[in-house]
VOGURO-435733 format. One line per field, with one value per residue: residue number from 1; residue in three letters; chain; x, y, z of N, C-alpha, C in turn. Coordinates in steps of 0.2 Angstrom, whole numbers, plus 5000, padded with zeros to 4 digits. Example, Ala and Ser with C-alpha at 12.3 -4.5 7.8 and 13.67 -1.06 7.14 Angstrom:
% VOGURO-435733
num: (1|2)
residu: (ALA|SER)
chaine: (A|A)
n_X: (5066|5064)
n_Y: (4972|4989)
n_Z: (5039|5035)
ca_X: (5062|5068)
ca_Y: (4978|4995)
ca_Z: (5039|5036)
c_X: (5066|5064)
c_Y: (4984|5000)
c_Z: (5039|5039)
% end
This chain:
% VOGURO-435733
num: (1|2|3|4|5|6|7|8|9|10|11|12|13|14|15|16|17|18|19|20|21|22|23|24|25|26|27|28|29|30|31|32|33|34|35|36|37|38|39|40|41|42|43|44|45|46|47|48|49|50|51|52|53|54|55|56|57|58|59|60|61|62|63|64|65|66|67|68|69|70|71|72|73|74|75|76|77|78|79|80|81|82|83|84|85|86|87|88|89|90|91|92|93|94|95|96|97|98|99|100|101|102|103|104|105|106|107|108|109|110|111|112|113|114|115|116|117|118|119|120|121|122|123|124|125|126|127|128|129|130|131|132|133|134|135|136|137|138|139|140|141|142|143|144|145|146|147|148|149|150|151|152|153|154|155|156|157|158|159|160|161|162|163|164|165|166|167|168|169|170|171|172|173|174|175|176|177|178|179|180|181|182|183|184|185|186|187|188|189|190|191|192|193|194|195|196|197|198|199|200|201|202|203|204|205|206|207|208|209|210|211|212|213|214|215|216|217|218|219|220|221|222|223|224|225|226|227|228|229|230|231|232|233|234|235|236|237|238|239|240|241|242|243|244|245|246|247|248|249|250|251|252|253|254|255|256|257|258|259|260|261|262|263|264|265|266|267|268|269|270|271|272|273|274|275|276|277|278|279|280|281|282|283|284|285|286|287|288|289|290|291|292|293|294|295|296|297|298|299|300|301|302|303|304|305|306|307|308|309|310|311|312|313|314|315|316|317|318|319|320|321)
residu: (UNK|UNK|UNK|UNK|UNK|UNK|UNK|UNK|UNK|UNK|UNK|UNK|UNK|UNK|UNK|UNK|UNK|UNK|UNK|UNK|UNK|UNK|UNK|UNK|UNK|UNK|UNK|UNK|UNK|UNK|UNK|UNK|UNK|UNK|UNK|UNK|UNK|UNK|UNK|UNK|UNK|UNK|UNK|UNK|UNK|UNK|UNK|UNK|UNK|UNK|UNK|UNK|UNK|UNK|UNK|UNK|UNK|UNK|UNK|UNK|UNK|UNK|UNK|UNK|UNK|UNK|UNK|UNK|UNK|UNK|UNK|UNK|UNK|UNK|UNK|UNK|UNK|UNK|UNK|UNK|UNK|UNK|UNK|UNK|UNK|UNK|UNK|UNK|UNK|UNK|UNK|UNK|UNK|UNK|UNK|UNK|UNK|UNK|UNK|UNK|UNK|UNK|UNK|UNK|UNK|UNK|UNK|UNK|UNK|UNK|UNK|UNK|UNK|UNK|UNK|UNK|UNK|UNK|UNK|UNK|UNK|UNK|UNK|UNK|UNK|UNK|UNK|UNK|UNK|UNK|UNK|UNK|UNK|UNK|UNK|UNK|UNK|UNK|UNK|UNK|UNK|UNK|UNK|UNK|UNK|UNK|UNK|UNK|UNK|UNK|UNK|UNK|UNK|UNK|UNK|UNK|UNK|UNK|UNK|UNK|UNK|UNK|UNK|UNK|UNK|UNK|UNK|UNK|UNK|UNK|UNK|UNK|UNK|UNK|UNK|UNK|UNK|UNK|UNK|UNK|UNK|UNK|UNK|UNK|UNK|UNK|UNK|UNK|UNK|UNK|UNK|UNK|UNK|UNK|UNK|UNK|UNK|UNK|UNK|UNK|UNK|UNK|UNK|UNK|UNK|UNK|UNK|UNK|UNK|UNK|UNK|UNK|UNK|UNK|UNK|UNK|UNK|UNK|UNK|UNK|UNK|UNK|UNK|UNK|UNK|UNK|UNK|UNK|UNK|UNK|UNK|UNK|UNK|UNK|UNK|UNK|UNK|UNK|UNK|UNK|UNK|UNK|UNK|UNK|UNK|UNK|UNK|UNK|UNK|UNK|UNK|UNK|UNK|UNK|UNK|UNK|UNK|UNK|UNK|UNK|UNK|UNK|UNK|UNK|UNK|UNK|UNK|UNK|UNK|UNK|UNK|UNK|UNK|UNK|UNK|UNK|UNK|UNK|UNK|UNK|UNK|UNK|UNK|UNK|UNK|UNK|UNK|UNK|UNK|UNK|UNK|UNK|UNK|UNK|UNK|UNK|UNK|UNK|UNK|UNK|UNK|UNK|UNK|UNK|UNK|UNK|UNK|UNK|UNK|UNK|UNK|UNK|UNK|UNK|UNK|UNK|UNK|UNK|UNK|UNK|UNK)
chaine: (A|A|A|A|A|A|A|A|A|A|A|A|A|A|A|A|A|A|A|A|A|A|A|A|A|A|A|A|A|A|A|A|A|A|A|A|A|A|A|A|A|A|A|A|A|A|A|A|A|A|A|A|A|A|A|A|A|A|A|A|A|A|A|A|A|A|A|A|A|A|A|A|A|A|A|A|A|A|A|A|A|A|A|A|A|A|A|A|A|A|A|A|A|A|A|A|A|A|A|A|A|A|A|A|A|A|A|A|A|A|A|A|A|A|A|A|A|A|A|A|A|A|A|A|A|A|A|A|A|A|A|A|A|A|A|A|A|A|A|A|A|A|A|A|A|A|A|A|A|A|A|A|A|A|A|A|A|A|A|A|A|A|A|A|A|A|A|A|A|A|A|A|A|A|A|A|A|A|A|A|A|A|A|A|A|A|A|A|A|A|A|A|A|A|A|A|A|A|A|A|A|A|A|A|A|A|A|A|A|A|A|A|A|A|A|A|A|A|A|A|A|A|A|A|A|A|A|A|A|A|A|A|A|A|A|A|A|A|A|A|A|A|A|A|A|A|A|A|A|A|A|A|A|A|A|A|A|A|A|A|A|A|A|A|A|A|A|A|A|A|A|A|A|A|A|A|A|A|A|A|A|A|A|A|A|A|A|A|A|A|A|A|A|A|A|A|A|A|A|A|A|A|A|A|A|A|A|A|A|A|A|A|A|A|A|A|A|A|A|A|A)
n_X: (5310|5323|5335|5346|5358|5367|5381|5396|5411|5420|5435|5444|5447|5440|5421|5411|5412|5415|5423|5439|5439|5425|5426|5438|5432|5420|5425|5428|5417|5409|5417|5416|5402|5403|5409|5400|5389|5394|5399|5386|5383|5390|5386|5373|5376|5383|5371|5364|5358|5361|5377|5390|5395|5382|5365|5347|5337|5321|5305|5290|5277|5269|5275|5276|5274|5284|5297|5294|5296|5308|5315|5314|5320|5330|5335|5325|5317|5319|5334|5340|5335|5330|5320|5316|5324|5330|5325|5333|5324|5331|5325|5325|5321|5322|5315|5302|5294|5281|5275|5273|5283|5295|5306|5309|5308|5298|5282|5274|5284|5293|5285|5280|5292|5295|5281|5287|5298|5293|5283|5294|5300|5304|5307|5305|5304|5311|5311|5317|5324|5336|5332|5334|5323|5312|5308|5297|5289|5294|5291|5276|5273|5279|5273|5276|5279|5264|5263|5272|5270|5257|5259|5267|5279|5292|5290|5302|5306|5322|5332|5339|5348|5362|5366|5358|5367|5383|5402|5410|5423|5433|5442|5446|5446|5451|5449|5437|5439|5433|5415|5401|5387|5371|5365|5354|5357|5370|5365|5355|5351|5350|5350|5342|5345|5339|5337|5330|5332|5341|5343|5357|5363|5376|5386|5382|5373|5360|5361|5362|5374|5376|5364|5365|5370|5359|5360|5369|5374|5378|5384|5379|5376|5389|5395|5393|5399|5417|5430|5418|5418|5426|5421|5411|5413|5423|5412|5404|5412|5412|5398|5388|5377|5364|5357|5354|5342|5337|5325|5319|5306|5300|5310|5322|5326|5332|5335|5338|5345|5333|5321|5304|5299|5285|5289|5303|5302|5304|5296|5306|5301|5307|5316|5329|5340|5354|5367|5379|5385|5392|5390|5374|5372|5381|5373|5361|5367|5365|5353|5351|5357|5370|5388|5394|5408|5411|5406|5414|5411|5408|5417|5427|5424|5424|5437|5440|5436|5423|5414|5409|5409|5412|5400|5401|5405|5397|5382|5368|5351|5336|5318|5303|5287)
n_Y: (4098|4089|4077|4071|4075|4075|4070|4064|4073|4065|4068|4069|4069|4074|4079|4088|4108|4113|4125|4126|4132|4129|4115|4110|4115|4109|4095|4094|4094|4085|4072|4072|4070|4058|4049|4050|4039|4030|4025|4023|4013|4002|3997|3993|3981|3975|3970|3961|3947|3938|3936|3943|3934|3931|3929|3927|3923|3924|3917|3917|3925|3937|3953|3958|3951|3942|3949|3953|3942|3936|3947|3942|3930|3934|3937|3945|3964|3973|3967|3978|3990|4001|4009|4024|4028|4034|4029|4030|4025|4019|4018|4010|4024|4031|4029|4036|4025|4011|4000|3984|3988|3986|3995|4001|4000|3988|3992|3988|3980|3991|3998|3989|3987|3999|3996|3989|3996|4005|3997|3992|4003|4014|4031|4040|4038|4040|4041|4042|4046|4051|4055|4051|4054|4067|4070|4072|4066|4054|4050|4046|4041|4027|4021|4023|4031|4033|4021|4022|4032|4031|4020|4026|4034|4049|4055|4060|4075|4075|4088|4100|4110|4113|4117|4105|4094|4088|4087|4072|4064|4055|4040|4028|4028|4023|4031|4040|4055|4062|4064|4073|4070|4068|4073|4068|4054|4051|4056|4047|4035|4021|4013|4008|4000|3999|3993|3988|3972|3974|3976|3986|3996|4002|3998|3985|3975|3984|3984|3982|3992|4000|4006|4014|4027|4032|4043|4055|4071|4083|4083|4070|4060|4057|4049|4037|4033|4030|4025|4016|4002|4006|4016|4015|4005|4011|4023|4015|4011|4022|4025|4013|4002|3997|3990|3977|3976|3967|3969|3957|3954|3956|3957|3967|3960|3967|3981|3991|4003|4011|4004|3998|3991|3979|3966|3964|3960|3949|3936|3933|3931|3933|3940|3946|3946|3954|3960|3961|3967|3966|3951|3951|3956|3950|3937|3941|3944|3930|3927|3934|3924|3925|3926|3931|3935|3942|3953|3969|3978|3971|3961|3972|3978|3968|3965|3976|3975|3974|3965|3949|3937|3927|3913|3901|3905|3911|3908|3904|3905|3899|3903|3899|3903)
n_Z: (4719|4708|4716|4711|4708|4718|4731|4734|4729|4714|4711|4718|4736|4746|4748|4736|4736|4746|4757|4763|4777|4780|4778|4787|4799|4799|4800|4813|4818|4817|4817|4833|4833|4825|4833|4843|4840|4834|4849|4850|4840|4845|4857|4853|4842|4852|4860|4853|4852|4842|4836|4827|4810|4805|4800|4798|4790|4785|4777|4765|4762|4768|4770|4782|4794|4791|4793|4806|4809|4808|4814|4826|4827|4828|4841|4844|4843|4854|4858|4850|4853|4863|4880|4876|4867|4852|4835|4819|4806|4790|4773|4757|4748|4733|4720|4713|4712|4712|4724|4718|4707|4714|4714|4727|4744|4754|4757|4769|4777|4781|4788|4798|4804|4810|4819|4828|4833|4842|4850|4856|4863|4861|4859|4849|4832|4818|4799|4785|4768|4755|4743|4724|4712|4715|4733|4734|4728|4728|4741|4742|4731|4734|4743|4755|4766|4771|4776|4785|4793|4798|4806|4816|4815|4813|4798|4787|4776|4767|4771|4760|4764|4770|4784|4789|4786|4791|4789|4788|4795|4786|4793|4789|4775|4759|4744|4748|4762|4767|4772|4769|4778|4785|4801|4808|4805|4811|4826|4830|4843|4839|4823|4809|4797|4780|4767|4747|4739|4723|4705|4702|4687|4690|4701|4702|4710|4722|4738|4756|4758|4749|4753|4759|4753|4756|4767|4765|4763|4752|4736|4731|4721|4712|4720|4715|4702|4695|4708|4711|4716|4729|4735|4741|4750|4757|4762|4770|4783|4790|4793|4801|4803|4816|4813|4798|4787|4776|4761|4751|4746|4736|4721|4709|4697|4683|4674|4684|4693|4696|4688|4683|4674|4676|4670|4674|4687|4701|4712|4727|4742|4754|4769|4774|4790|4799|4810|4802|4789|4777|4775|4774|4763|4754|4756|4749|4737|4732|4729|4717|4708|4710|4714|4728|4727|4715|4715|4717|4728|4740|4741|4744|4756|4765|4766|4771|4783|4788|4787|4784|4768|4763|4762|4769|4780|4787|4796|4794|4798|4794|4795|4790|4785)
ca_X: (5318|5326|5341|5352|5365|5370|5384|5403|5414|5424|5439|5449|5447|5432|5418|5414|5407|5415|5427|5442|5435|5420|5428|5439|5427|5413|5426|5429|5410|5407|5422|5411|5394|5404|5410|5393|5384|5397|5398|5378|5381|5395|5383|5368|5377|5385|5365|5362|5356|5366|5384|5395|5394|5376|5360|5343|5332|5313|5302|5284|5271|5267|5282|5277|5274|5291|5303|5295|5297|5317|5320|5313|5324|5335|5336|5319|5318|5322|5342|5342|5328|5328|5316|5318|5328|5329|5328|5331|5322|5332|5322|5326|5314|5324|5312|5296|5290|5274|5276|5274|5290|5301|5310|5307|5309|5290|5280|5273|5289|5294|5276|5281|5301|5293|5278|5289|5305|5287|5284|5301|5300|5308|5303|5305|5306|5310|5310|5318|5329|5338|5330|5334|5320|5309|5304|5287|5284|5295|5287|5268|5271|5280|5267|5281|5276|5258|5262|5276|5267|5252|5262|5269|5286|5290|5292|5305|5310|5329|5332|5347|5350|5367|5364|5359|5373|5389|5407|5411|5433|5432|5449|5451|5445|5456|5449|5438|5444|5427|5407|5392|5385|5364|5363|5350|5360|5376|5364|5351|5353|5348|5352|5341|5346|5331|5339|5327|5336|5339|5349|5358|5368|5384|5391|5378|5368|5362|5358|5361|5380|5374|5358|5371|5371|5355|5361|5373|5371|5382|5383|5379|5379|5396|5398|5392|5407|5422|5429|5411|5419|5430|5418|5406|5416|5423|5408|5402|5418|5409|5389|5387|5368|5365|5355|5354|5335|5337|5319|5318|5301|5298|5318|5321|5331|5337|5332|5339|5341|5326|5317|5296|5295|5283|5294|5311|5302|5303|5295|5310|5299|5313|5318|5335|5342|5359|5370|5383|5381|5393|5386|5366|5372|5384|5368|5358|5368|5362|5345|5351|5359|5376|5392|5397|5412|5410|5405|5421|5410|5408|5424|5432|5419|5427|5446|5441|5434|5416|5410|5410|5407|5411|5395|5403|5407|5390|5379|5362|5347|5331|5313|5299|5279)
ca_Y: (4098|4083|4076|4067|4080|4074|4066|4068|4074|4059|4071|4068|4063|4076|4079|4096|4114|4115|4129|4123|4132|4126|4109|4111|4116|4103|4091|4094|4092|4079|4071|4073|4066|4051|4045|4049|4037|4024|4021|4018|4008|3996|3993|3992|3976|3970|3967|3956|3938|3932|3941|3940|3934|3927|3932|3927|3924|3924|3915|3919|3927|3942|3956|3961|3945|3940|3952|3953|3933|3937|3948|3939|3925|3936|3938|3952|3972|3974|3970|3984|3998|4004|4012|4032|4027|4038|4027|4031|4019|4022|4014|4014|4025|4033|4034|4037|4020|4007|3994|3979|3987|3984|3999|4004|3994|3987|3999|3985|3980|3998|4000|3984|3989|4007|3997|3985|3998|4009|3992|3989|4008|4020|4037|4043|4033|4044|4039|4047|4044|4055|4050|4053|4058|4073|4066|4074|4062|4045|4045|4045|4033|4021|4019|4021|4038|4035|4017|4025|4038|4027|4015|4030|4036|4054|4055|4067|4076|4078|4094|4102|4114|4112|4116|4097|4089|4089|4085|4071|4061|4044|4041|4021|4027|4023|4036|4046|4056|4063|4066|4075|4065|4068|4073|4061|4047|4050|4056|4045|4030|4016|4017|4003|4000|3993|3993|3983|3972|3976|3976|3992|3998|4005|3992|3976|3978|3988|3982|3987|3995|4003|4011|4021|4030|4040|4050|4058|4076|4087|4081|4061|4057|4058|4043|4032|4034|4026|4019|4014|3998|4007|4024|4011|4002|4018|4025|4010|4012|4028|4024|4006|4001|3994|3981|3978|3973|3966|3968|3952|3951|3956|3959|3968|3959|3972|3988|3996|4004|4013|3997|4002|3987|3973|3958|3964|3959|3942|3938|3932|3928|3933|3946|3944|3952|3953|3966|3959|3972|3961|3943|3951|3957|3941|3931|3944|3941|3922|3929|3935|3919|3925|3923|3937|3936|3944|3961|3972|3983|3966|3958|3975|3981|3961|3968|3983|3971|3975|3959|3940|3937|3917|3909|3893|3906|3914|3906|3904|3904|3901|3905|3897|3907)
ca_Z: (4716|4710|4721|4711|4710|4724|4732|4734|4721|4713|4708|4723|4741|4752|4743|4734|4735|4753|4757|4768|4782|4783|4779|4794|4805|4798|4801|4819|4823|4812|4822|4837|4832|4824|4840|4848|4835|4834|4853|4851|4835|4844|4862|4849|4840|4859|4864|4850|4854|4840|4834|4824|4805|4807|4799|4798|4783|4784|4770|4767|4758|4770|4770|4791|4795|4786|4796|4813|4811|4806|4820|4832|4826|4830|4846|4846|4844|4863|4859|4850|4854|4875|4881|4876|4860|4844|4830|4815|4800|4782|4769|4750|4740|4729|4713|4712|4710|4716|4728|4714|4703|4717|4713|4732|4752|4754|4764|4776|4780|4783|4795|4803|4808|4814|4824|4831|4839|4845|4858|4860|4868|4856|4860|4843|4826|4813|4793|4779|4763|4752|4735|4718|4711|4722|4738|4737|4722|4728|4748|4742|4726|4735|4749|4762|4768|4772|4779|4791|4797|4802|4810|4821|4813|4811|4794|4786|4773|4771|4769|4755|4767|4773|4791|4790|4789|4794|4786|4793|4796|4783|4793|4786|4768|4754|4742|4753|4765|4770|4768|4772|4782|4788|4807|4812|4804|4816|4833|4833|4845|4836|4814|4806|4786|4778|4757|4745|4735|4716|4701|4698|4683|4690|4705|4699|4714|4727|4743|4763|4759|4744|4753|4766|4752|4756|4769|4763|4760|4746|4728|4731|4715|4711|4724|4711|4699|4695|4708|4718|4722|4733|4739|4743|4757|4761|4767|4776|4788|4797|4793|4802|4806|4821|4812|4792|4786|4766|4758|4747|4744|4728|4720|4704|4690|4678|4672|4689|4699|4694|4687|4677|4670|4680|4667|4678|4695|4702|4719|4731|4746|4758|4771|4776|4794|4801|4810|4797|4782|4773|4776|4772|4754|4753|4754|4746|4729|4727|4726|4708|4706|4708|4721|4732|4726|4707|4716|4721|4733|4744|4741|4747|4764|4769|4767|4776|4791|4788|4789|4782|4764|4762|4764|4771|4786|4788|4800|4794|4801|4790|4796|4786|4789)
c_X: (5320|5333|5347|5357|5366|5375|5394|5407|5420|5431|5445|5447|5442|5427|5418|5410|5409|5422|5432|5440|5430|5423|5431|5436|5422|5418|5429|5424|5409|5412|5418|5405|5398|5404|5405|5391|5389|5399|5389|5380|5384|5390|5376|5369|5379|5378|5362|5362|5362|5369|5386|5393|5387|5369|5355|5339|5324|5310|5297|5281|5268|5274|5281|5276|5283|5295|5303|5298|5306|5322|5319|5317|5332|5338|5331|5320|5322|5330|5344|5340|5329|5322|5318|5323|5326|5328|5325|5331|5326|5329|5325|5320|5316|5322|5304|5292|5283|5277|5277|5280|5295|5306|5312|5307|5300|5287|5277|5279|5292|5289|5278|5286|5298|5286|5283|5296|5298|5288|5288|5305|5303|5301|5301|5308|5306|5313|5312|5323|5330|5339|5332|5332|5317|5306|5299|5285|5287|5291|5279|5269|5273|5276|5270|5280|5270|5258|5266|5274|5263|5252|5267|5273|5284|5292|5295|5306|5313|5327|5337|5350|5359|5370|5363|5362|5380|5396|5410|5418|5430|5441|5452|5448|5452|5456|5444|5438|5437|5421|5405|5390|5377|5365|5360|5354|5365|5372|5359|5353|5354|5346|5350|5341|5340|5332|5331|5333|5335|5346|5352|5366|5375|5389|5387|5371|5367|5356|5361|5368|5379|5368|5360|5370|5366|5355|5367|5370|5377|5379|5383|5381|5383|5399|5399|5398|5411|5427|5425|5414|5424|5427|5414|5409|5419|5419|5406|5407|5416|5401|5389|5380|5369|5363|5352|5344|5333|5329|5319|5312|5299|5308|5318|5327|5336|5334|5334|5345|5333|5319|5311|5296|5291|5288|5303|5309|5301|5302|5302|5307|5302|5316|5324|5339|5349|5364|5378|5383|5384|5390|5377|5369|5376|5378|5363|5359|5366|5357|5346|5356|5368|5380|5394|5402|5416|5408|5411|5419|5409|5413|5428|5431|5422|5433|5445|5440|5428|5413|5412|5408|5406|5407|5395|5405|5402|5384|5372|5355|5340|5323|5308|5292|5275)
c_Y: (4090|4083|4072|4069|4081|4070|4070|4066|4070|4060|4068|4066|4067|4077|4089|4100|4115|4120|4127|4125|4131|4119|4107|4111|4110|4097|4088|4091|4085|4072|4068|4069|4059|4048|4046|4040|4032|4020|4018|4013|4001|3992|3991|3984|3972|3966|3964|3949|3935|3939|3938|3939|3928|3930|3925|3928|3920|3921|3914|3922|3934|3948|3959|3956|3942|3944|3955|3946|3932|3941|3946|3934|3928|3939|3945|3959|3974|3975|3975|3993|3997|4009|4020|4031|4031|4035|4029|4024|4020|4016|4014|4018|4029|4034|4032|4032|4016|4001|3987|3980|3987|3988|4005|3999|3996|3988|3996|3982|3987|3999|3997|3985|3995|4004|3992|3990|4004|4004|3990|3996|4013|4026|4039|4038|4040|4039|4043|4043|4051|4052|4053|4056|4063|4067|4066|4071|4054|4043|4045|4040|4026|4018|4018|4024|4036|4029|4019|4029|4034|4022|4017|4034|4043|4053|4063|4067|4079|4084|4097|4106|4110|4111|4108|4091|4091|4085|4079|4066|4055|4041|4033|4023|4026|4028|4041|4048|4059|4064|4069|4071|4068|4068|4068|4055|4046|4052|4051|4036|4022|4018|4011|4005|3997|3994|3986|3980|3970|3977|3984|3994|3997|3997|3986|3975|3985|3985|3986|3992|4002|4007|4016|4026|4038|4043|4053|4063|4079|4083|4074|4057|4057|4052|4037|4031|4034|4029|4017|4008|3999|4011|4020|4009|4009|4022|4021|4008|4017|4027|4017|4006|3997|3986|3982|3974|3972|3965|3964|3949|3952|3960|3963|3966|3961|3978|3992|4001|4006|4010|4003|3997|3980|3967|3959|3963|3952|3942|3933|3928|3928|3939|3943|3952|3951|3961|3967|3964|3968|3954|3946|3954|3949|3937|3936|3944|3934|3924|3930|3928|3920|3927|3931|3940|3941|3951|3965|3977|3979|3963|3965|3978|3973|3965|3973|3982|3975|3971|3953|3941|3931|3917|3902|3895|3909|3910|3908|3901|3904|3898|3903|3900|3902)
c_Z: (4716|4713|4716|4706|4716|4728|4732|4728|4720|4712|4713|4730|4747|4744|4742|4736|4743|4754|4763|4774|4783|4783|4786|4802|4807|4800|4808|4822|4820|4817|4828|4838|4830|4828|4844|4845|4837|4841|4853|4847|4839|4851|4859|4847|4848|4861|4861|4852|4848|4835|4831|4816|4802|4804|4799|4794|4784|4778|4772|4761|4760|4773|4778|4793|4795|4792|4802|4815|4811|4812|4825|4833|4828|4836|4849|4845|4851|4861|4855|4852|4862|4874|4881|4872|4856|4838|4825|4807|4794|4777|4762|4746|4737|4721|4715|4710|4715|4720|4723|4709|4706|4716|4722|4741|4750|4759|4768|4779|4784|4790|4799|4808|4815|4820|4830|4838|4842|4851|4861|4864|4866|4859|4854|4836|4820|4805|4788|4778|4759|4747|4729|4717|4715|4726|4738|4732|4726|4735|4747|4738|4730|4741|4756|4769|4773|4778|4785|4795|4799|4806|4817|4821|4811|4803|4789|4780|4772|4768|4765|4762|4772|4783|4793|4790|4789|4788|4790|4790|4792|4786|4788|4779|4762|4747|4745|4759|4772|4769|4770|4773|4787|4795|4810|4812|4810|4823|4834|4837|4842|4826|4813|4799|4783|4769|4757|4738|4727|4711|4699|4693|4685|4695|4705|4703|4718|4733|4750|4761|4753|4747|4758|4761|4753|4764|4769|4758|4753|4741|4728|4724|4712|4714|4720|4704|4700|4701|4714|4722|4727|4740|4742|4751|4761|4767|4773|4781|4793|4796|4795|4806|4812|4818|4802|4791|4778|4767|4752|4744|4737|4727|4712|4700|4686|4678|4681|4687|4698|4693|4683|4676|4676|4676|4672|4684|4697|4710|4723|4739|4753|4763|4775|4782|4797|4805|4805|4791|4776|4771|4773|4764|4750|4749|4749|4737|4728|4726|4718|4705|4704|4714|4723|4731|4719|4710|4721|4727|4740|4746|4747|4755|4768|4770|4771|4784|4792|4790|4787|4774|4760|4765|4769|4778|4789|4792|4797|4792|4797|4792|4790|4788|4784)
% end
């Protein structure tokens, strides 16, 4: 089955196909697990060595090499994985592509996140995205699948099944109100974001704020229409990573999101970590040689007090391998 008929519906302000009793209801529980997840998310960011609008960029040649060196720099896995922690990995793999079209987060990077919160004492690391394309075609191509698993991770695929996720209150949105929202995502202790960064059609890029969107269950796809640089920030007011993981090793140009062509990939050299979601996309636009400022789903996740977006307020830290 392809997925991307999915997402919530742009018309007005919950998403669609939900009857106000289940909404009601869905929005009670949803309720519930938010404030689970988001007490983990806030003592998750409290146990970081370095807080606040502060990241960490790695530079290198080897992409697990690269982003153990980045969070080490940043104060280690330990501050946010405990011993008997859940965490859940989110990756982009969203099309069916190879690790060289950089249409996909780079599956040793991925292997590496998942061996590292193993040692740092995670009981359970789980792995999934909610891809565009079929998942049983994007987690074999992009070598994510094969690399997670044998690096210890359970690796999932999400399910349509509604049981799966929840409705869950977007109380500070300004156009939604609320989402379906993936189970795992809101109980698992520890939520790392691991976007790869790439150029995509609709809001210019997509990087860590734009990769909340794969878990998000109902009609997703709808999220991406007019006005994304609003829905964008919206959602990242109830889905916040403990820790953001930009995959800048290889970046894709043009032709996104989807990318194909090896001429729209340039290698970047760079993995960028921050619990900042703003400030790691921030930095993440100079990679395409353009200012943070020119993209409305950045500019607006700052106003909503997401993060930092001036680079001249952004502390950082750069790692050489």
């Amino acid at each position: 089955m392809d997925n991307h008929d999915n997402g919530c519906d742009g018309s007005r302000d919950h998403c669609a196909g939900v009857s106000r009793r289940t909404f009601i209801r869905g929005a009670v529980a949803g309720a519930a697990l938010y404030a689970t997840g988001r007490r983990a998310a806030a003592q998750g960011v409290q146990q970081g060595a370095v807080t606040g609008s502060e990241i960490v960029v790695a530079k290198g040649d080897d992409p697990a090499r690269m982003v153990r060196a980045a969070i080490d720099g940043y104060g280690g896995m330990g501050r946010f994985v405990k011993k008997g922690d859940v965490v859940l990995v989110k990756p982009n793999i969203a099309f069916a592509r190879r690790p060289e079209q950089a249409g996909c987060t780079n599956p040793q990077l991925v292997a590496e996140l998942v061996r590292m919160c193993r040692e740092a004492g995670a009981s359970k690391v789980k792995m999934y995205d909610r891809s565009v394309n079929s998942a049983r075609k994007t987690y074999p191509a992009s070598g994510i699948a094969e690399a997670a698993a044998d690096a210890g991770a359970d690796v999932s695929y999400v399910s349509m099944d509604r049981d799966q996720w929840v409705m869950t209150p977007v109380p500070k949105g300004k156009v939604l109100t609320s989402c379906p929202l993936y189970k795992d995502a809101l109980e698992a202790d520890v939520f790392i974001n691991v976007p790869i960064a790439k150029h995509h059609n609709i809001p210019g890029l997509t990087m860590s704020i734009k990769n909340l969107m794969g878990v998000l269950g109902g009609n997703r796809g709808a999220l991406t229409h007019n006005p994304v640089h609003e829905r964008l920030p919206d959602l990242a007011t109830v889905v916040r990573p403990h820790l953001n993981v930009l995959d800048a090793y290889r970046i894709l140009l043009r032709g996104g999101p989807s990318g194909g062509s090896l001429e729209d990939v340039a290698f970047a050299n760079k993995v960028i970590v921050g619990t900042d979601i703003v400030a790691v996309d921030a930095y993440g636009a100079t990679l395409f040689g353009r200012e943070p400022a020119e993209f409305g789903f950045i500019v607006n996740a700052h106003e909503r007090g997401l993060g930092e977006y001036d680079l001249k307020k952004i502390k950082i830290t750069e790692v050489s391998l």
